[in-house]
Biotite code that builds the C-alpha atoms (Angstrom):
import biotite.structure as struc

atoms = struc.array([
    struc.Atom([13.605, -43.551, 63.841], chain_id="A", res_id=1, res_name="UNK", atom_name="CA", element="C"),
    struc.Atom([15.728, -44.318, 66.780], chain_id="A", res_id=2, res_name="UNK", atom_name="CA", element="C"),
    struc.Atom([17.578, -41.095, 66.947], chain_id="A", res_id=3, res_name="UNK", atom_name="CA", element="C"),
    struc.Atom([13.909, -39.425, 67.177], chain_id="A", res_id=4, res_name="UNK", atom_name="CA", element="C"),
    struc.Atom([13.971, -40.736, 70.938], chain_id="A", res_id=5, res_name="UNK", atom_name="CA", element="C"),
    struc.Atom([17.761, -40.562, 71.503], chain_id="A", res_id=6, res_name="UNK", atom_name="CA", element="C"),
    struc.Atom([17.591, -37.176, 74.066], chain_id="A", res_id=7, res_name="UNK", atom_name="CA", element="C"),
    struc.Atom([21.552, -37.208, 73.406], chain_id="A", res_id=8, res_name="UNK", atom_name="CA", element="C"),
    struc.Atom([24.400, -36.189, 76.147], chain_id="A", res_id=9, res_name="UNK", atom_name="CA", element="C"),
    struc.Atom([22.703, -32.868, 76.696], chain_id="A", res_id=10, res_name="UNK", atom_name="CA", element="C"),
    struc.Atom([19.304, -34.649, 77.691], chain_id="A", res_id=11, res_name="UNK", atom_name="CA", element="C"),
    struc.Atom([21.025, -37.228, 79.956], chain_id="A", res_id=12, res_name="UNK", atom_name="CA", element="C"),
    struc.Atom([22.688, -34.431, 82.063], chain_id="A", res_id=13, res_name="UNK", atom_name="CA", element="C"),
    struc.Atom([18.984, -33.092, 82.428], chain_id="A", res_id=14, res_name="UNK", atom_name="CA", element="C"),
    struc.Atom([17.338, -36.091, 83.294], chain_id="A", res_id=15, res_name="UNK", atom_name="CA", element="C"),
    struc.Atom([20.413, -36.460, 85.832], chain_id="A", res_id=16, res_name="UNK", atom_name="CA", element="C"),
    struc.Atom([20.181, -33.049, 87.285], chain_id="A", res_id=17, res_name="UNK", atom_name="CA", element="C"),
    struc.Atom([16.385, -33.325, 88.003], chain_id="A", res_id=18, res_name="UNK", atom_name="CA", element="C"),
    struc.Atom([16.436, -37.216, 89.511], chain_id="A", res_id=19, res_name="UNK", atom_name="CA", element="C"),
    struc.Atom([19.643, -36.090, 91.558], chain_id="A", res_id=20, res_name="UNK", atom_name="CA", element="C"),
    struc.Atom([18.081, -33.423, 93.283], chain_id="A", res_id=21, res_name="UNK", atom_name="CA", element="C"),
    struc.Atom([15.066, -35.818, 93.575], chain_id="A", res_id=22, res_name="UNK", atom_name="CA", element="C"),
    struc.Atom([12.774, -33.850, 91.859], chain_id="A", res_id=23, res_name="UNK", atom_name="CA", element="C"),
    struc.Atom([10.493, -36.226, 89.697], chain_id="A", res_id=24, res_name="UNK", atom_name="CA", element="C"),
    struc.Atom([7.450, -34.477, 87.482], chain_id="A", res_id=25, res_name="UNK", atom_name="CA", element="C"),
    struc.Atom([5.636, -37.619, 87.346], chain_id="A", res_id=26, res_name="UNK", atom_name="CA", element="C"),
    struc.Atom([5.680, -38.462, 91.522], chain_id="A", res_id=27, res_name="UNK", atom_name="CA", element="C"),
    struc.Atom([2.028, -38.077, 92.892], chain_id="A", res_id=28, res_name="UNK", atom_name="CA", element="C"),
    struc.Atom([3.287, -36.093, 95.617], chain_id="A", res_id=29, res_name="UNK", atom_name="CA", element="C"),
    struc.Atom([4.521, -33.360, 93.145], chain_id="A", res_id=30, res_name="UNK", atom_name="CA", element="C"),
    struc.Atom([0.988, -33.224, 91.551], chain_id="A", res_id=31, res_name="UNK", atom_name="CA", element="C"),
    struc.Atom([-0.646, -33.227, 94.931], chain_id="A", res_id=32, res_name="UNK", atom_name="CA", element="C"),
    struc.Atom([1.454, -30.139, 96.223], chain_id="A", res_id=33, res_name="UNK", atom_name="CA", element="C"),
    struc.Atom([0.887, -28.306, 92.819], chain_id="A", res_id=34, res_name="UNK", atom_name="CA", element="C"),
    struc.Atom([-3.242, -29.378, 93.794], chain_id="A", res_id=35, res_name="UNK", atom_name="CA", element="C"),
    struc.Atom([-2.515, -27.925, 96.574], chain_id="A", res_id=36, res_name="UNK", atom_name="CA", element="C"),
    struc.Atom([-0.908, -24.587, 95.275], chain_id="A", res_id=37, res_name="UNK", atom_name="CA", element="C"),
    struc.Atom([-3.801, -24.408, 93.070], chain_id="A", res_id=38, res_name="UNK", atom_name="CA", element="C"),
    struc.Atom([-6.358, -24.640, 95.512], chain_id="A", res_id=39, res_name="UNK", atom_name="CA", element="C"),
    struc.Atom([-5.017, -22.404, 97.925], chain_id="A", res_id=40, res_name="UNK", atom_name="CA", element="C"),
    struc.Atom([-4.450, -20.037, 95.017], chain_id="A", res_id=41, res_name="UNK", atom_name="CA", element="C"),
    struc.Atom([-8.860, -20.417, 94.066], chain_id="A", res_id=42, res_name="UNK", atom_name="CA", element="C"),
    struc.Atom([-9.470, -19.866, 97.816], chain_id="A", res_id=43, res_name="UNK", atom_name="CA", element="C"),
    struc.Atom([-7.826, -16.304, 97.989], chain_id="A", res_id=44, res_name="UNK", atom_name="CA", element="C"),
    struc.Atom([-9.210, -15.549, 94.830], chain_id="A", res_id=45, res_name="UNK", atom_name="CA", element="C"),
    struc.Atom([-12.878, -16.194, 96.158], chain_id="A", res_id=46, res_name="UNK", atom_name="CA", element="C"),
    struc.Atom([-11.682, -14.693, 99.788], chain_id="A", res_id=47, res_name="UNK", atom_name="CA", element="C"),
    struc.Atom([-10.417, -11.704, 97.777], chain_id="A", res_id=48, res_name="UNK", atom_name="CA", element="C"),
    struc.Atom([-13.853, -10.954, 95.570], chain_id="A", res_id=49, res_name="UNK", atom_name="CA", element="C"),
    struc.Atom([-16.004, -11.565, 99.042], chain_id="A", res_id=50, res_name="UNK", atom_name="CA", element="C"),
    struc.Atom([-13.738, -8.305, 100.827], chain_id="A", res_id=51, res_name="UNK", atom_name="CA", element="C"),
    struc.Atom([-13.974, -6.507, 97.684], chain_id="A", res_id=52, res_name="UNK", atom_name="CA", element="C"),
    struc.Atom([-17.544, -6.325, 97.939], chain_id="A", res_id=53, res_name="UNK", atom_name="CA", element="C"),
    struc.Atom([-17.637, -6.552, 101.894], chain_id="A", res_id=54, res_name="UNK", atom_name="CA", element="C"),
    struc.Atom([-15.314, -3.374, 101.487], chain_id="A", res_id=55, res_name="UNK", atom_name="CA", element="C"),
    struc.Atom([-17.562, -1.592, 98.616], chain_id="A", res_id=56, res_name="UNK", atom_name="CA", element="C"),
    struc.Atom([-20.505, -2.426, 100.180], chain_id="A", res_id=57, res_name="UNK", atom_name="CA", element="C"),
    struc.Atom([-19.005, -0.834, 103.337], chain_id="A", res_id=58, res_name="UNK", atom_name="CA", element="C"),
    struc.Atom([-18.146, 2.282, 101.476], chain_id="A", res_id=59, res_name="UNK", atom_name="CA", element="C"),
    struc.Atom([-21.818, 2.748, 99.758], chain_id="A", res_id=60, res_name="UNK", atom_name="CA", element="C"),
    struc.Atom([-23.173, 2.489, 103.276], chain_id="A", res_id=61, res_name="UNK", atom_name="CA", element="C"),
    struc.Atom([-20.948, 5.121, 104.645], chain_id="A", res_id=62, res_name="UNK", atom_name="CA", element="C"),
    struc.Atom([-21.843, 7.356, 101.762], chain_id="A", res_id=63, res_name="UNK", atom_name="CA", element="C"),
    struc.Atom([-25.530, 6.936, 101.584], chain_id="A", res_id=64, res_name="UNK", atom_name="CA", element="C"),
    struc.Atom([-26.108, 6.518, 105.271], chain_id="A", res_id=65, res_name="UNK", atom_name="CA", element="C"),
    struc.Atom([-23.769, 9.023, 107.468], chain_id="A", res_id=66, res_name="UNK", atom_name="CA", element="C"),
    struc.Atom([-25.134, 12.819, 106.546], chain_id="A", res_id=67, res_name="UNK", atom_name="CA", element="C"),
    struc.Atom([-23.205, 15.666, 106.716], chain_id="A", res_id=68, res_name="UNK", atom_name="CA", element="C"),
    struc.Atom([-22.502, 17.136, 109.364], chain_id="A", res_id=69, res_name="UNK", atom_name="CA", element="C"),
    struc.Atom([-24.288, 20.491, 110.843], chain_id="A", res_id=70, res_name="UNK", atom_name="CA", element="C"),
    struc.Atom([-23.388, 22.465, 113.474], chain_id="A", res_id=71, res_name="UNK", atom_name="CA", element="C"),
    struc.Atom([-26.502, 21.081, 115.545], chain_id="A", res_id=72, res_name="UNK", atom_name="CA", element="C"),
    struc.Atom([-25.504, 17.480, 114.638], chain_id="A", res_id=73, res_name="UNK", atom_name="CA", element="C"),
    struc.Atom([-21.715, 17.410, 114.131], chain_id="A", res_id=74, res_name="UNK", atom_name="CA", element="C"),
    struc.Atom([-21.730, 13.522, 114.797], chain_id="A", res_id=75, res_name="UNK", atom_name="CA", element="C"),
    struc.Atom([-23.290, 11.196, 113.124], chain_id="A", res_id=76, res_name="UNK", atom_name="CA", element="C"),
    struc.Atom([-25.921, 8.363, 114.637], chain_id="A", res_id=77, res_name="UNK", atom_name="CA", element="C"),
    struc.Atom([-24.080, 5.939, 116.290], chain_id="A", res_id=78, res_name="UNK", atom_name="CA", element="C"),
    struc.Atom([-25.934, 3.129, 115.074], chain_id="A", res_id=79, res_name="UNK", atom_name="CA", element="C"),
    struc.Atom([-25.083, 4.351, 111.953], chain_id="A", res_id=80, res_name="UNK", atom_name="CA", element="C"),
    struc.Atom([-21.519, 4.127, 112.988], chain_id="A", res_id=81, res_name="UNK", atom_name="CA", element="C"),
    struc.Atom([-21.952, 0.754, 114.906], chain_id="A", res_id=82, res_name="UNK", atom_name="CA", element="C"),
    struc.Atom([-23.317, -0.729, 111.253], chain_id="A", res_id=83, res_name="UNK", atom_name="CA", element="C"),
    struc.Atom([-20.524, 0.462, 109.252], chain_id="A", res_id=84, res_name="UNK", atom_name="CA", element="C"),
    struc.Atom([-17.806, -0.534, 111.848], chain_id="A", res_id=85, res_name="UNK", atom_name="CA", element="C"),
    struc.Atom([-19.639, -3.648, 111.776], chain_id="A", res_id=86, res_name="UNK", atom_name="CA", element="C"),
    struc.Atom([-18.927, -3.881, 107.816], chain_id="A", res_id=87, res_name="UNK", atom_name="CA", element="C"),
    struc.Atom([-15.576, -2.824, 108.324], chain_id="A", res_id=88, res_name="UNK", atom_name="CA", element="C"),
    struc.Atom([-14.724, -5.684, 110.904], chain_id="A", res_id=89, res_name="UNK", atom_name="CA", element="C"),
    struc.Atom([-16.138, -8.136, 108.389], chain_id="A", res_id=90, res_name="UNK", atom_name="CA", element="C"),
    struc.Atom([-13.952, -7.034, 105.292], chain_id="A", res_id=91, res_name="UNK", atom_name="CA", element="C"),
    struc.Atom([-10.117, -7.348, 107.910], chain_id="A", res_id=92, res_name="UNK", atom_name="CA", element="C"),
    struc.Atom([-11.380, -10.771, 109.365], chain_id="A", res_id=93, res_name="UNK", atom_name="CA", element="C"),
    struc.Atom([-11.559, -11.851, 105.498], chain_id="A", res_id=94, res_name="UNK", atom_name="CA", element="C"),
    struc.Atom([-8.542, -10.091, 104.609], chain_id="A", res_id=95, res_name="UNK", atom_name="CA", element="C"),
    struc.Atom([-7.253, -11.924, 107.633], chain_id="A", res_id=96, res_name="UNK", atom_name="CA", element="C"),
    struc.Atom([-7.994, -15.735, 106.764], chain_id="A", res_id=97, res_name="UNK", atom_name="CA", element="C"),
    struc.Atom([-7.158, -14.649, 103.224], chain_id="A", res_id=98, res_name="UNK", atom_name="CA", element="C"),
    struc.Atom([-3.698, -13.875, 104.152], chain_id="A", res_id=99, res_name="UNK", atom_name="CA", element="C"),
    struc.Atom([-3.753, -17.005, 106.421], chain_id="A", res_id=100, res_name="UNK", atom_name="CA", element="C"),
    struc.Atom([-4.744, -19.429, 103.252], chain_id="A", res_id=101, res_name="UNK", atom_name="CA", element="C"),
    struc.Atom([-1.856, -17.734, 101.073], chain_id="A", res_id=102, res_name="UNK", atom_name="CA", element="C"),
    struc.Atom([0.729, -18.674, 104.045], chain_id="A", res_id=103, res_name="UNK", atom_name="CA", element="C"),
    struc.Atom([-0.708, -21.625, 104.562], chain_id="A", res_id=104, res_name="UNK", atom_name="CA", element="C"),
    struc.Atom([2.093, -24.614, 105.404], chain_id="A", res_id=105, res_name="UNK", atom_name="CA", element="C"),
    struc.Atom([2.869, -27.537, 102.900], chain_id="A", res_id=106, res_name="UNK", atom_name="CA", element="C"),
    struc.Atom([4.819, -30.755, 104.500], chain_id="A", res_id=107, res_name="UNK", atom_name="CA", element="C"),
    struc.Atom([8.833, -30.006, 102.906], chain_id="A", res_id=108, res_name="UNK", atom_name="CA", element="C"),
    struc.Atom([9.873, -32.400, 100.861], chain_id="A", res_id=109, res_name="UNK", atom_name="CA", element="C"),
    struc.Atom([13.281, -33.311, 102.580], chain_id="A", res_id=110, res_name="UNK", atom_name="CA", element="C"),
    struc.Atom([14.529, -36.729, 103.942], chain_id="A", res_id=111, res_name="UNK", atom_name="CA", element="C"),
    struc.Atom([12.587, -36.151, 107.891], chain_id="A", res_id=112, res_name="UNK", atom_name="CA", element="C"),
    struc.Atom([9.851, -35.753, 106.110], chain_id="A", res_id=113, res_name="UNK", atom_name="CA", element="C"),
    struc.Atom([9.888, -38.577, 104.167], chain_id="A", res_id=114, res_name="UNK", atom_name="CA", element="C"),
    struc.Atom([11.273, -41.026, 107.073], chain_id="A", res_id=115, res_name="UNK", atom_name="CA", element="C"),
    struc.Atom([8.446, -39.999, 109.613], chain_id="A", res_id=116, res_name="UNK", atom_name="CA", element="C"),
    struc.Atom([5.106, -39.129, 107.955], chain_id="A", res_id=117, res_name="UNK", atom_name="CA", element="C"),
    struc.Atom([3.852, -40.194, 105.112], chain_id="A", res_id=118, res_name="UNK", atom_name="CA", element="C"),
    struc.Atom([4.169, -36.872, 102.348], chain_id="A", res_id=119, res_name="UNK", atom_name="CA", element="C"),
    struc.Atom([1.570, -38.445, 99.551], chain_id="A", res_id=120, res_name="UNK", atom_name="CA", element="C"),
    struc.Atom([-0.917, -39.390, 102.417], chain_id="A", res_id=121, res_name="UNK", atom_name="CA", element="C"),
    struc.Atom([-0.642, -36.257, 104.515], chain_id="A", res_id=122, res_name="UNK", atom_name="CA", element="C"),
    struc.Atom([-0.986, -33.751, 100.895], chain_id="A", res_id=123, res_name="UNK", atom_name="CA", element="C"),
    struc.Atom([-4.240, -35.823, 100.367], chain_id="A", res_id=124, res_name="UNK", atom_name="CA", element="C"),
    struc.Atom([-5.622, -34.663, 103.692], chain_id="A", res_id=125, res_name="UNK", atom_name="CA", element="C"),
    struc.Atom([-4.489, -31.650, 102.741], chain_id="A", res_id=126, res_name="UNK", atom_name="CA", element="C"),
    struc.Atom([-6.383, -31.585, 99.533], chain_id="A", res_id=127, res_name="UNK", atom_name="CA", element="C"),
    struc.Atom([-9.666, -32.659, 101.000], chain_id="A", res_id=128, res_name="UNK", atom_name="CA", element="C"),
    struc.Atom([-9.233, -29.869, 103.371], chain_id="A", res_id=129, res_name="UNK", atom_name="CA", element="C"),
    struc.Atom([-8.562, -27.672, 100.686], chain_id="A", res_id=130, res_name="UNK", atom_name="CA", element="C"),
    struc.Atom([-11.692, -28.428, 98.880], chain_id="A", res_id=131, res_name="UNK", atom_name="CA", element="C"),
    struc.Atom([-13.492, -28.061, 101.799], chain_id="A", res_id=132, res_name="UNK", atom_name="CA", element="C"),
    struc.Atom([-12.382, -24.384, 101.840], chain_id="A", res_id=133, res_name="UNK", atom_name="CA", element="C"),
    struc.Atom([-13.280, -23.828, 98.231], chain_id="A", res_id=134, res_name="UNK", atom_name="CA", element="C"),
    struc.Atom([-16.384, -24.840, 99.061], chain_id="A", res_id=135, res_name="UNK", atom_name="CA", element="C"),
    struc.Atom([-16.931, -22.455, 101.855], chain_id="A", res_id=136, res_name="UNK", atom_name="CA", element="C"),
    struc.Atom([-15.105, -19.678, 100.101], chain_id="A", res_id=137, res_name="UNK", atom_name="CA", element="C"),
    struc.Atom([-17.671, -19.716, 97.190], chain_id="A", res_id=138, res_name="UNK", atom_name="CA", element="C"),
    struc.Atom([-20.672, -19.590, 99.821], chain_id="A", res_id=139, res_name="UNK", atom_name="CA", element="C"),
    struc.Atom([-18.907, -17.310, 101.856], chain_id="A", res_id=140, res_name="UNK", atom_name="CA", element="C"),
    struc.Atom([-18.441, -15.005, 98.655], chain_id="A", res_id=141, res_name="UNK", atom_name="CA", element="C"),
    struc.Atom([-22.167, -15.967, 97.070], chain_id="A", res_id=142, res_name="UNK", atom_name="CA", element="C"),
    struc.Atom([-23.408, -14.633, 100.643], chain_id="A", res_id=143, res_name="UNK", atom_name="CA", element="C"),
    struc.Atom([-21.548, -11.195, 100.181], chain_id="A", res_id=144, res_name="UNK", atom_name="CA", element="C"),
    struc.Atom([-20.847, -10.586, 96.500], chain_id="A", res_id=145, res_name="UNK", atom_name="CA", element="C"),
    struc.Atom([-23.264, -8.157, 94.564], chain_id="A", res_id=146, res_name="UNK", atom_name="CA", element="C"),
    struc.Atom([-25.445, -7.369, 97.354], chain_id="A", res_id=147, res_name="UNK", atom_name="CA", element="C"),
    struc.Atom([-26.352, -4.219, 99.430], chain_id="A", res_id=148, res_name="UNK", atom_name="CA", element="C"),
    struc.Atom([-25.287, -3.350, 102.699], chain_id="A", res_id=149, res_name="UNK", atom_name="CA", element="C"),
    struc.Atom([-28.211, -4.042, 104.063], chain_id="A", res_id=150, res_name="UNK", atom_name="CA", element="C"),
    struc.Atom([-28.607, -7.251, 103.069], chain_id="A", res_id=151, res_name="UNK", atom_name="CA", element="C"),
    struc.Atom([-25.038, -8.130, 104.545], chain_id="A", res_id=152, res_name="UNK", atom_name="CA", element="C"),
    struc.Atom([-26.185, -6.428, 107.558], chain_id="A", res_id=153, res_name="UNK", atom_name="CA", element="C"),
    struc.Atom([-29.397, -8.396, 107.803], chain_id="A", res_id=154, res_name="UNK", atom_name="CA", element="C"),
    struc.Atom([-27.087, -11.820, 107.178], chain_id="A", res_id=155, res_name="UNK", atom_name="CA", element="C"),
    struc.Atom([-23.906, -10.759, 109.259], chain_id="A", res_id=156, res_name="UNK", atom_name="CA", element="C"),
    struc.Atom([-24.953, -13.672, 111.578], chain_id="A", res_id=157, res_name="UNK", atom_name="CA", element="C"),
    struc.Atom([-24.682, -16.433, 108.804], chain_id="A", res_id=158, res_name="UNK", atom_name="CA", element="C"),
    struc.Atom([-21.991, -14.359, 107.621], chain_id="A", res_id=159, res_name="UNK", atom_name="CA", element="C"),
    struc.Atom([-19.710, -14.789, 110.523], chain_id="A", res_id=160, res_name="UNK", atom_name="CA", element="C"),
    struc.Atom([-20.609, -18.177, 111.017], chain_id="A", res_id=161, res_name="UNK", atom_name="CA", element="C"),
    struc.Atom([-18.902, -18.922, 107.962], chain_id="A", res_id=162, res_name="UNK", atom_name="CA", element="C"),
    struc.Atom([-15.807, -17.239, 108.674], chain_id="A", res_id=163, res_name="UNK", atom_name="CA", element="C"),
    struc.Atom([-15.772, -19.020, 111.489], chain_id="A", res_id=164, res_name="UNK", atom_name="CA", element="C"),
    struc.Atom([-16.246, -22.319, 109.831], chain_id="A", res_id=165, res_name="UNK", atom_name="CA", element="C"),
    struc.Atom([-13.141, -21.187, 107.184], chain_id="A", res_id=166, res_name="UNK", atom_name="CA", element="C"),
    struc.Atom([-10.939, -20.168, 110.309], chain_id="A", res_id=167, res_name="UNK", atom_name="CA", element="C"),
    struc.Atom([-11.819, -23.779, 111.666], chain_id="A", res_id=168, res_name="UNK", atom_name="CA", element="C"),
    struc.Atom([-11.145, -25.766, 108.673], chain_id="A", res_id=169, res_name="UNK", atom_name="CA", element="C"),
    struc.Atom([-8.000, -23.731, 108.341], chain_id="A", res_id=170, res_name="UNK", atom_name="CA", element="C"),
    struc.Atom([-7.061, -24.505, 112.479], chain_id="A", res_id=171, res_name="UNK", atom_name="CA", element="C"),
    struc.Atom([-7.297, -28.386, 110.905], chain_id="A", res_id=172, res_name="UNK", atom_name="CA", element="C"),
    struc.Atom([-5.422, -28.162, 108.000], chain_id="A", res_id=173, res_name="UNK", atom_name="CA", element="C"),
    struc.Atom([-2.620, -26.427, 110.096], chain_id="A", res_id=174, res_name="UNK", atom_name="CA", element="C"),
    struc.Atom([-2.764, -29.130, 112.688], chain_id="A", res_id=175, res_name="UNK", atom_name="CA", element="C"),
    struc.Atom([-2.698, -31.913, 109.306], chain_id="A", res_id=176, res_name="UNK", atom_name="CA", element="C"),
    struc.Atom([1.359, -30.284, 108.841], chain_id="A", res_id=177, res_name="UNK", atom_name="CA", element="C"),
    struc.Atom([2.572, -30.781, 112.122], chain_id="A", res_id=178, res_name="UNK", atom_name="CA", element="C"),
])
């Protein structure tokens, strides 16, 4: 039975390799920063459905709501035009924080780090931020998902007040890794 848990020479050099470049799977502050990878990773996934319908709702507008043009009316209305622009603004600012949340910065796990802020502590503020943005991604992407452009229209004001909220809560979490 004892040679069940001998890992032999072959193990040891493992086991050696990983604790001398001070990599440990069982630290907290691993499983905190692969959290944190994982809730990053949920937040651009909810980002990305909410510009995918932003963006199709955007399209469905343009092709129900600008006519064809005539030689009396070449142009379309431009409140027409103002309303789609309006969509079209929405869908880049949540491409933008989406990008934003992939980037986002992690603490480095090297020996400043470690001497002058405390890397466990700091990826736990991290994570509560990060929740907090899941949390506003999904209502952010409930608000927008499956709905008709004029129903976004109606709500753009609630609308943008979460994306400003997200762009805030992302402002703190950058200010958490400095």
């Amino acid at each position: 039975m004892k040679d069940f848990y001998d890992v032999g020479p072959l193990g040891e050099i493992a086991i050696n390799l990983f604790h001398g470049y001070g990599y440990n799977f069982y630290r907290d502050e691993n499983q905190l920063r692969a959290d944190d990878q994982k809730a990053r990773t949920l937040v651009c996934e909810l980002l990305g459905r909410a510009r995918k319908a932003v963006s199709g709702a955007e399209s469905l507008f343009r092709r129900e709501r600008i006519p064809t043009p005539t030689r009396a009316d070449p142009f379309p209305p431009p409140e027409i035009l103002a309303s789609a622009r309006q969509l079209e603004a929405l869908s880049q600012a949540i491409g933008g924080i989406e990008g934003q949340v992939r980037h986002a910065p992690v603490p480095e796990n090297d020996r400043m780090t470690q001497r002058y802020r405390e890397e466990a502590a700091t990826l736990m503020a991290l994570a509560e931020k990060d929740k907090l943005l899941i949390g506003q991604s999904a209502t952010l992407c409930a608000l927008v998902e499956g709905k008709m452009p004029d129903v976004i229209l109606a709500g753009l004001a609630e609308i943008n007040e979460g994306v400003t909220a997200i762009t805030m809560t992302l402002t703190e979490r950058r200010l958490l890794t400095l």
